[in-house]
N, C-alpha and C positions, 0 to 999 in steps of 0.2 A: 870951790867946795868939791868933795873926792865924792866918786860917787859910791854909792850903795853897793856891795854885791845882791844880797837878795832883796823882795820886798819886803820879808820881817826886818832886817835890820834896818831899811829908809824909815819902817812905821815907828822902832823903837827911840832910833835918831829927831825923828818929828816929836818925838812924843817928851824924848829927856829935854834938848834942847830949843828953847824958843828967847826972841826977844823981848817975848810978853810975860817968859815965865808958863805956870801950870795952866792958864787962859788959854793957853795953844792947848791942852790937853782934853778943857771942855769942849773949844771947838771942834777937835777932832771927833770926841764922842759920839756930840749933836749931829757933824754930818753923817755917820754913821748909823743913827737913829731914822732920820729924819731920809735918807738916801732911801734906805732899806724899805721906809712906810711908802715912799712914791713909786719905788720898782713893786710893790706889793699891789701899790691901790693903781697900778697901768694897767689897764683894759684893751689897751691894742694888741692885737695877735699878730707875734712877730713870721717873719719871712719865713719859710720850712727848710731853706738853705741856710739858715742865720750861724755864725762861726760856734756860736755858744744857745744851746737849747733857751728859751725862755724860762720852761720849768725849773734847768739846773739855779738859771740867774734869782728865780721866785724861791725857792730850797735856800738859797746865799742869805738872801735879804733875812726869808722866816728864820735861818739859826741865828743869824746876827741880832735880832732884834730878841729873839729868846735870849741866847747868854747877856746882852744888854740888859735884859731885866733880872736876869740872876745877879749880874754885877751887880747891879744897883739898888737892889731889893724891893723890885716894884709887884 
Protein backbone atom coordinates (compact mmCIF):
# COMPACT_ATOMS: atom_id res chain seq x y z
CA UNK A 1 0.00 0.00 0.00
CA UNK A 2 1.67 3.66 -1.06
CA UNK A 3 1.64 5.72 1.44
CA UNK A 4 -0.18 8.91 2.14
CA UNK A 5 1.53 12.32 1.53
CA UNK A 6 -0.60 14.26 4.07
CA UNK A 7 -2.89 13.33 6.78
CA UNK A 8 -6.13 14.64 4.93
CA UNK A 9 -5.36 12.43 2.18
CA UNK A 10 -4.79 8.94 4.48
CA UNK A 11 -8.32 10.22 6.30
CA UNK A 12 -9.89 10.71 2.74
CA UNK A 13 -8.23 7.24 1.48
CA UNK A 14 -9.82 5.65 5.02
CA UNK A 15 -12.83 7.05 4.37
CA UNK A 16 -13.48 6.17 0.25
CA UNK A 17 -12.01 2.85 0.58
CA UNK A 18 -12.96 -0.05 2.93
CA UNK A 19 -13.38 -3.75 2.74
CA UNK A 20 -16.61 -3.24 4.65
CA UNK A 21 -17.82 -0.65 2.42
CA UNK A 22 -19.31 2.82 4.18
CA UNK A 23 -19.13 0.77 7.75
CA UNK A 24 -15.56 1.84 7.72
CA UNK A 25 -17.05 5.42 7.41
CA UNK A 26 -19.29 5.10 10.72
CA UNK A 27 -16.64 3.61 12.35
CA UNK A 28 -14.44 6.27 11.78
CA UNK A 29 -17.02 8.78 12.79
CA UNK A 30 -17.90 7.04 16.27
CA UNK A 31 -14.14 7.10 17.01
CA UNK A 32 -14.03 10.40 16.54
CA UNK A 33 -16.95 11.22 18.74
CA UNK A 34 -16.46 9.03 21.11
CA UNK A 35 -12.19 9.87 21.41
CA UNK A 36 -13.04 13.59 21.66
CA UNK A 37 -15.78 12.88 24.74
CA UNK A 38 -12.83 10.82 26.73
CA UNK A 39 -10.03 13.65 26.07
CA UNK A 40 -12.82 16.05 27.24
CA UNK A 41 -14.32 14.02 30.36
CA UNK A 42 -9.81 13.28 31.40
CA UNK A 43 -9.42 14.91 34.70
CA UNK A 44 -5.61 14.24 34.90
CA UNK A 45 -3.56 17.45 34.66
CA UNK A 46 -0.95 16.82 32.12
CA UNK A 47 2.91 17.37 32.56
CA UNK A 48 3.82 21.32 32.11
CA UNK A 49 6.63 20.06 29.67
CA UNK A 50 3.90 18.07 27.68
CA UNK A 51 4.89 18.28 23.63
CA UNK A 52 1.25 19.45 23.10
CA UNK A 53 -0.63 21.90 25.74
CA UNK A 54 -3.66 19.83 27.26
CA UNK A 55 -5.87 22.82 26.65
CA UNK A 56 -4.85 23.07 22.81
CA UNK A 57 -5.69 18.95 22.87
CA UNK A 58 -9.33 19.81 24.98
CA UNK A 59 -9.98 23.04 21.98
CA UNK A 60 -9.42 19.69 19.36
CA UNK A 61 -11.75 17.40 20.93
CA UNK A 62 -14.66 20.51 21.86
CA UNK A 63 -14.51 21.68 17.86
CA UNK A 64 -14.59 18.14 16.80
CA UNK A 65 -17.34 17.12 18.67
CA UNK A 66 -19.18 20.53 17.81
CA UNK A 67 -18.84 20.23 13.73
CA UNK A 68 -19.85 16.50 14.58
CA UNK A 69 -23.15 17.65 15.69
CA UNK A 70 -23.41 20.21 13.00
CA UNK A 71 -22.86 17.26 10.66
CA UNK A 72 -25.25 15.35 11.98
CA UNK A 73 -27.84 17.57 13.05
CA UNK A 74 -27.89 16.83 16.67
Amino acid sequence: MAKSKTNVQAVKKMMEFSAVGPMKQAFIMTALEEYSKQVLADTCKWPENSMISQEVWKTAAQETLDELKVHFGR
